[in-house]
N, C-alpha and C positions, 0 to 999 in steps of 0.2 A: 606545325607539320614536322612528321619526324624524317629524317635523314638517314638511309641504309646503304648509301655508298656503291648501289647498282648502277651499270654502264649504262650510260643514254642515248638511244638509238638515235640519230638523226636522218636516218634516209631510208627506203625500201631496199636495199641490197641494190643500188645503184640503177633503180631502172629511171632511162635517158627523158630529157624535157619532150614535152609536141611543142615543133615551132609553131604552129595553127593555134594550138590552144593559147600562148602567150602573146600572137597576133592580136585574139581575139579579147582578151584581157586588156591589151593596149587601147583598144576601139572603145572599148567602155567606159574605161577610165578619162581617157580625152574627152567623150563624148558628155559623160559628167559632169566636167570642169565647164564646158562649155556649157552646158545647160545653165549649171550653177551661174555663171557669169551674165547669163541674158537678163535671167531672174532679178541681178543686182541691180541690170540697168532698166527695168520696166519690162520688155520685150517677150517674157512670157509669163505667165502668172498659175500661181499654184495649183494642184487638180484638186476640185473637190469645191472649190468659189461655190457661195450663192449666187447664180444666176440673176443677172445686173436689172430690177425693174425700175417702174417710171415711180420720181419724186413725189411723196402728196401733196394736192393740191388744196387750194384755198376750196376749192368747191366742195372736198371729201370732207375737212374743217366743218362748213356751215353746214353740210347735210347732219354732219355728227351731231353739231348743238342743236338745230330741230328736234333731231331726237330725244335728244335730253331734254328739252324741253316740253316734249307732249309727254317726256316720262314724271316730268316735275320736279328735275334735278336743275337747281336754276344756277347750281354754283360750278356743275360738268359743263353746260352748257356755254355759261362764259367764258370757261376756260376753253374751249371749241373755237369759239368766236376770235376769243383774243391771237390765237392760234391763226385764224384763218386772215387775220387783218395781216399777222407778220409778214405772212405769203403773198397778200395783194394788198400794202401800205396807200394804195389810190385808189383802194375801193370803197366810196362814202356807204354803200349800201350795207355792207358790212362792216361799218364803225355805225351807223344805225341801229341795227339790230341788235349792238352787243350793251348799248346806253338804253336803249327799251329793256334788257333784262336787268342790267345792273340797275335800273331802276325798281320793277319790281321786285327785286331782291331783297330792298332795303328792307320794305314791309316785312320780313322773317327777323330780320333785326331786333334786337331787342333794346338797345340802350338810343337815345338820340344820337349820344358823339357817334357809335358805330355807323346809326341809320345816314349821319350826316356826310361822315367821310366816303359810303359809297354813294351817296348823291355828288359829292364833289366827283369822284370819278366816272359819273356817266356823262355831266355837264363837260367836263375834257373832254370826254370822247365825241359828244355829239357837236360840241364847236370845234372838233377836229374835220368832220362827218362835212359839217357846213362850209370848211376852208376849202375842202375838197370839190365838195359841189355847191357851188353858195345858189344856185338856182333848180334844185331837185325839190321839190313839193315834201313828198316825204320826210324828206332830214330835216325839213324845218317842221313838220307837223310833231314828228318823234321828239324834236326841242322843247317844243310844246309841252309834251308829258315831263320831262325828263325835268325843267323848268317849275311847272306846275308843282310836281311833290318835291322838289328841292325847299318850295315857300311854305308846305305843309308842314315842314322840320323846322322852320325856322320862328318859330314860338322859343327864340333864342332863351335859354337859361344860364349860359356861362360863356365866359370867352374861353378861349382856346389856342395852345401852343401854333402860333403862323399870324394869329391876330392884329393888327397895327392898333396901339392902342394907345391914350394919353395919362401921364401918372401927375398926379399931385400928392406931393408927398411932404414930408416934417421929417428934422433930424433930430432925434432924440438924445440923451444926456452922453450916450455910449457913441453915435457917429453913426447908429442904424440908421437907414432910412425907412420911414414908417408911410406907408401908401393910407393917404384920404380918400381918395378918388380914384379911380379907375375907367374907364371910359373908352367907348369905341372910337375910334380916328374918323369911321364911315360919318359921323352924325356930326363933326365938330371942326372949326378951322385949325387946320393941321399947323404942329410947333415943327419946328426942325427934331431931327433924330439926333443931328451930330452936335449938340449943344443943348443947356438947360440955361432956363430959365429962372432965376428968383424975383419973387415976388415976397417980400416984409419976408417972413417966415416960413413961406412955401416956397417948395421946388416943382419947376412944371415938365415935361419933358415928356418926349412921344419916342415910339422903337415898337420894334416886333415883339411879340411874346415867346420866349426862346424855351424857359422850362417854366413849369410850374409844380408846387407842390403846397401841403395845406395848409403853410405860414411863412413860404414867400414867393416870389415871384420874378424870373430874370425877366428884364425888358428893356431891349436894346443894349446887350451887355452889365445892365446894373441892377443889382440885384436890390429889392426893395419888400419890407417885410408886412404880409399883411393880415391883418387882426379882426377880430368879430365886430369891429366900428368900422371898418373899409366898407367903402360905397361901392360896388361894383355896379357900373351902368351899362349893361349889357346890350348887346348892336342887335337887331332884328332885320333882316336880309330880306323878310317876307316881301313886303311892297317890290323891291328892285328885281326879287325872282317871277314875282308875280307880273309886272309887267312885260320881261324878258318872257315871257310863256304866254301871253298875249300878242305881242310884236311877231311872235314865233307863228303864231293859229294863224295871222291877219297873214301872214307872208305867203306862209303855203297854199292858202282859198288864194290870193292874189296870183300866184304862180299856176295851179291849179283850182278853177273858180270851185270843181265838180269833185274834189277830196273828200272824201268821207272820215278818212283821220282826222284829216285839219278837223272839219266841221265836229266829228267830236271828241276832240280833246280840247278844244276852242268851249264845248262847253265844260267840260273840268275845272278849266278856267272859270270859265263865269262862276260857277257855284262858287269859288273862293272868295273872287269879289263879291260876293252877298249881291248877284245879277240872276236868282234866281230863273225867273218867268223865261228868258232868255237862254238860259242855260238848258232849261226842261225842254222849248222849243230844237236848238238843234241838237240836244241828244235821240229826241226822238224821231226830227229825220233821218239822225247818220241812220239809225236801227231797224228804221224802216226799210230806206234804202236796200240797208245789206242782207233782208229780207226776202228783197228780189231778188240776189242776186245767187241765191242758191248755192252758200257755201263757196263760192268762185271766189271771194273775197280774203285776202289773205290773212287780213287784221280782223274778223269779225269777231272774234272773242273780245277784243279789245273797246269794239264798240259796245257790244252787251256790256260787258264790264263799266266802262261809262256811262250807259244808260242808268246801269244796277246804280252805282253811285249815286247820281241826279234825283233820282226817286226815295232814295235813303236820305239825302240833307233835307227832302221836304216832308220826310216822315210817313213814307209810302212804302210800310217793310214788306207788304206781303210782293209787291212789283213788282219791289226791287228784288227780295229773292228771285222771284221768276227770273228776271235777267241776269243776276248772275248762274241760274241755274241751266238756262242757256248759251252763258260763255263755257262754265263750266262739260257741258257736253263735247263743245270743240276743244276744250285744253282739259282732260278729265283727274288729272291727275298733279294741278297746281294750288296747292292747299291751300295759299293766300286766296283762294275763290270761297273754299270750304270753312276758311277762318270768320267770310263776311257774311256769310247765308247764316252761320251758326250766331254771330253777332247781331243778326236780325228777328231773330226765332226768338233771341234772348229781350230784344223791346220790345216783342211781342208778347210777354211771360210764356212763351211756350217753349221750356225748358228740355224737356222731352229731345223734341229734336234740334235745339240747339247743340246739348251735350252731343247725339248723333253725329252732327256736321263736325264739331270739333273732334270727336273721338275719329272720323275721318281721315282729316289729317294727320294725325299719330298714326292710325294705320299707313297710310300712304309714305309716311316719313319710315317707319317701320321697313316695310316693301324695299325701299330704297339704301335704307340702311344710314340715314343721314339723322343726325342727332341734332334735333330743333326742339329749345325750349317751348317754342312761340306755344304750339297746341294745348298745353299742359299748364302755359300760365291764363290760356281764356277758358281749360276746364276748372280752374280753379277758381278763378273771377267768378265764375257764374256759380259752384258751390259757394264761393261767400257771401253771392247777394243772396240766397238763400238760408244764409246762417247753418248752411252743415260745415262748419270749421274745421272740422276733422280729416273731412273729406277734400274741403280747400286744399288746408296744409299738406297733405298724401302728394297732390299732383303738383305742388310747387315746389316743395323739395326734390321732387323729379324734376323739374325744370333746374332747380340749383345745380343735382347733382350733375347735369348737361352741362351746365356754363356757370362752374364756380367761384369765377373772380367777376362774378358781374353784381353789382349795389343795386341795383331796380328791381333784381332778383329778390336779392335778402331784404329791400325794404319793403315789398308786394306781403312775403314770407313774415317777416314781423310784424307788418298792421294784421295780419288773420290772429298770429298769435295774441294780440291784442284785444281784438276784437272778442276771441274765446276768453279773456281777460288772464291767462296767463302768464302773467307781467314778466317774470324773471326770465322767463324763453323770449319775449320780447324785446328785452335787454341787449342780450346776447348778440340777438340780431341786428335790431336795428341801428348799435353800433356800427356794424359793418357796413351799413347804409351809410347813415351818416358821417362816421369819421373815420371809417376804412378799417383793416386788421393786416395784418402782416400774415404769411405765409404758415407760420403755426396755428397764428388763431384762425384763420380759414381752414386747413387742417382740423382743428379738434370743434370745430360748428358741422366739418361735413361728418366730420363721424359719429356724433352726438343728436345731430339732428336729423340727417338724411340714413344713417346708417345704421341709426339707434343702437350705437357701442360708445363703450364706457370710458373704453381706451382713449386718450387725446393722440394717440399715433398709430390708431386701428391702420393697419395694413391695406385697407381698401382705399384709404384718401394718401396714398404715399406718394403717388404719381402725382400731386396739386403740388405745383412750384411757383404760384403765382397769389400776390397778395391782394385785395381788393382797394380801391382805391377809391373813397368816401365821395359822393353827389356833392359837389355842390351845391348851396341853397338857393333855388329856380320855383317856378313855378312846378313841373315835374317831380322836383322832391320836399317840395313845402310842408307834406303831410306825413313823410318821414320824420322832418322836422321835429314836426309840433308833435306827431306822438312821443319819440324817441325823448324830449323833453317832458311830458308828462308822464311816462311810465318810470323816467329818473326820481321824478318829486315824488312818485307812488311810493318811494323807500326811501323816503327821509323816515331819519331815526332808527332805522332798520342795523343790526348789529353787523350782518356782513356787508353795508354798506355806507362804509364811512364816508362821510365829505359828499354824497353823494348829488346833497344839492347845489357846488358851489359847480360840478359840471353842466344840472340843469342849468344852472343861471347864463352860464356862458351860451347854452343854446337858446335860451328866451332874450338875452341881448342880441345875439342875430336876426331873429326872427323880426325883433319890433325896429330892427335896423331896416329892413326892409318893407316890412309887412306892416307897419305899425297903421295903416290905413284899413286893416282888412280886419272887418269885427269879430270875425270866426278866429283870426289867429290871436286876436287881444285881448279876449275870452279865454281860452283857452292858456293863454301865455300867464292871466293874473288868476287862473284857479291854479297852476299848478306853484307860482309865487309865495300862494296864500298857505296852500299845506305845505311849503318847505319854512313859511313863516310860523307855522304851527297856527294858524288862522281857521285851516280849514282841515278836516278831514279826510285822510287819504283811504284810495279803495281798498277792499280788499283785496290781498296777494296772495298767485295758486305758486305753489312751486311745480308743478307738471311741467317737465320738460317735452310733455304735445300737448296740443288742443285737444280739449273735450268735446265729444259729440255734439251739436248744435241740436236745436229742437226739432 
């Protein structure tokens, strides 16, 4: 600012104050202060508030999750539920209903550990549901279900970090501890945790299973290493779920003789226990039943749905469609219905509209905007029993690119390739089944194979921050196994694969660790022995990084 050294007026040529007006100046200013002050202490509150309404309630919660749930969102829906529990923590009805969906949930699941942990969390909720009201029909009939598919998962394959389990182990030259044995605590008289045992040259000792990982194992604070000769004797839960889901049916007919739940999720049950005849009878009173009752019935979908079941383990697919095509009408928009009509269409060879039903629910997931493998890996199922492998592989690398750190995925994905016989794409994959990949090598499988780019750091798989973490050898991934071991001996001798059979071998000593009773895998284990021995003949190898068209 420039400076010119001009006089500065300060006043109007003296004209005098209004006392009135600086009165009034005083009045406002106090009045200010004052305001300001009330404000500090609560007593008046800003202009302009939202207008104070009522808190939501538990009942606006459950109305929400119905919604969601005729919409076919079963994962909004729970979170509805769980919502609505917070709001009224003593109401068993609503800790029922929220272990009925996280049950049906499971079935979108794709891996067992997943399927298994939200079984663990419905079975809380619903002997939460029972603390609450241990004489409500209902909560014990919803046990029932919740019960029952908890035993359908436990076709146990591995144990798992929480497990109480028993180690017999050997110390070897270095002071490792090398695990023989492994073993569930459920099956065996339990050692102490807080001490070990020696026996000659074994150590015995029980504890939780704390981490795990794919050569060693903490348990109970000690870590113990283990190798393709470790026995792992894996616990099956099935029998004690299974009963607990019986106790549950018998409790609720007990409490309410005239339960149409009870009565049929009591036969769910039976179907498990191999109580057929019994089963078929009360599934098809509950269905009758709720027949009369003209839609007034709350759970009626649930009972078609059971019925649909019951007639499906006796091999009654057209029936059973019907009833699920009847639960389906009341719930129109819950895919796991549309997943099981299209799984019957498929026993029935009538492909046609199995694919329909499953291409279904991709639509309805679509609508919803909710990203589920499930759809995509039983359109593919059904192009491989078909032999169009091209077609397989299309929709299960859509399912990969959905859920990329999952191994049931890429091992489904590698037996097609296999099956098309191009071994080297095979490879690739069923690595990642069987012995896991890291964060890169997931990375350059999805851009290679789902993305069909050359690049190992394509820009599309950048967002993958997660590495796959290799099956277990179970019954569920036996056949990862054993391919993933033969498509290794397919390239013995092969120049870009060196040593390649000394990794088969390590996967044929697990297999006959386990399997060595099962003639399919001891066959298979000594052809592919024979060609890494030069005995026998290996196939021939495509290098197609896809599947070739099938016939």
């Amino acid at each position: 600012m420039r400076l010119k050294g001009e006089r500065l007026r300060l006043s109007r040529g003296g004209r005098p104050s209004n006392p009135w007006r600086m009165l009034v100046y005083i009045v406002i200013i106090a009045g200010g202060v004052l305001i300001l002050r009330l404000k500090q202490v609560g007593e008046v509150q800003p202009l302009f508030l939202p207008i104070p309404g009522p808190t939501r309630g538990a009942g606006s919660y459950a109305e929400e999750a119905e919604v969601h749930f005729f919409a076919g969102d079963l994962q909004a829906a729970i979170d509805a539920y769980q919502a609505a529990t917070v709001m009224e923590p003593g109401n068993e009805e609503l800790f029922a209903k929220l272990a009925r969906l996280q049950t049906y949930s499971s079935s979108l699941l794709t891996t067992l550990d997943d399927r298994r942990a939200r079984l663990a969390e419905a079975r809380d909720t619903i002997d939460h549901a029972v603390e609450i009201s241990p004489d409500n029909a209902t909560v014990h009939a919803i046990r029932a279900l919740v019960y029952d598919w908890s035993a359908t998962a436990e076709v146990k394959d591995t144990l798992v970090v929480g497990d109480v389990v028993r180690v017999q182990a050997n110390l070897d030259d270095t002071g490792l501890m090398i695990a023989r044995i492994i073993e569930s605590e459920d099956t065996i008289v339990p050692v102490s945790s807080e001490g070990m045992v020696e026996e000659g040259t074994m150590f015995i000792f029980s504890g939780v299973v704390e981490e795990k990982s794919q050569g060693e194992w903490v348990v109970g604070g000690r870590t113990v290493e283990v190798t393709p000769q470790t026995l792992v004797r894996n616990p099956n839960r099935r029998d004690e779920f299974l009963t607990e889901a019986e106790n549950a049916a018998n409790r609720a007919s007990k409490l309410d003789p005239g339960n149409i739940l009870a009565q049929a999720f009591k036969a769910e049950v039976q179907v498990d226990q191999g109580e057929f005849a019994l089963a078929l009878d009360n599934a098809q009173q509950a269905a009758e039943a709720v027949e009369t009752m003209a839609g007034q019935f709350e759970y009626t979908m649930d009972v078609h749905r059971v019925y649909a079941t019951v007639l499906e383990n006796f091999g009654y697919y057209l029936q059973a469609i019907n009833e699920y095509q009847k639960a389906a009408e009341i719930s129109p928009n819950l895919t796991f219905l549309y997943l099981q009509i299209g799984a019957n269409y498929r026993e029935l060879q009538d492909i046609d509209n199995a694919l329909y039903y499953f291409d279904k629910a991709v639509k309805i997931n679509d609508q919803l905007k909710i990203e589920d493998p499930t759809p995509y890996l039983a359109i593919g199922r059904t192009y491989q029993w078909e032999g169009e492998f091209f077609i397989s592989a299309i929709n299960i690398e859509r399912a990969l690119e959905i859920d990329s750190g999952n191994p049931d995925i890429y091992g489904r994905l590698g037996i097609v390739y296999f099956l098309a016989r191009n071994y080297e794409s095979a490879i690739d994959i069923l690595k990642c089944a069987v012995r896991g990949c890291t964060v890169e090598e997931n990375r350059e499988r999805i851009c290679e194979f789902v993305y069909r780019i050359d690049d190992p750091e394509c820009e599309e798989a950048q967002d993958i921050n997660e590495e796959v973490l290799g099956l277990e050898l179970g019954p569920k991934s036996v056949e990862y196994y054993y391919t993933y071991g033969s498509v290794l001996s397919a390239f013995q001798g092969h120049q870009d694969y060196p040593g390649i059979c000394i990794e088969a071998e390590e996967i044929f000593a697990e297999l006959m660790t386990q399997y060595s009773d099962d003639a399919l895998v001891v066959a298979i284990v000594a052809e592919g022995r024979a060609i890494c021995a030069g005995t026998a003949i290996p196939p021939e190898i495509s290098s197609e990084t896809t599947p070739t068209p099938g016939p």
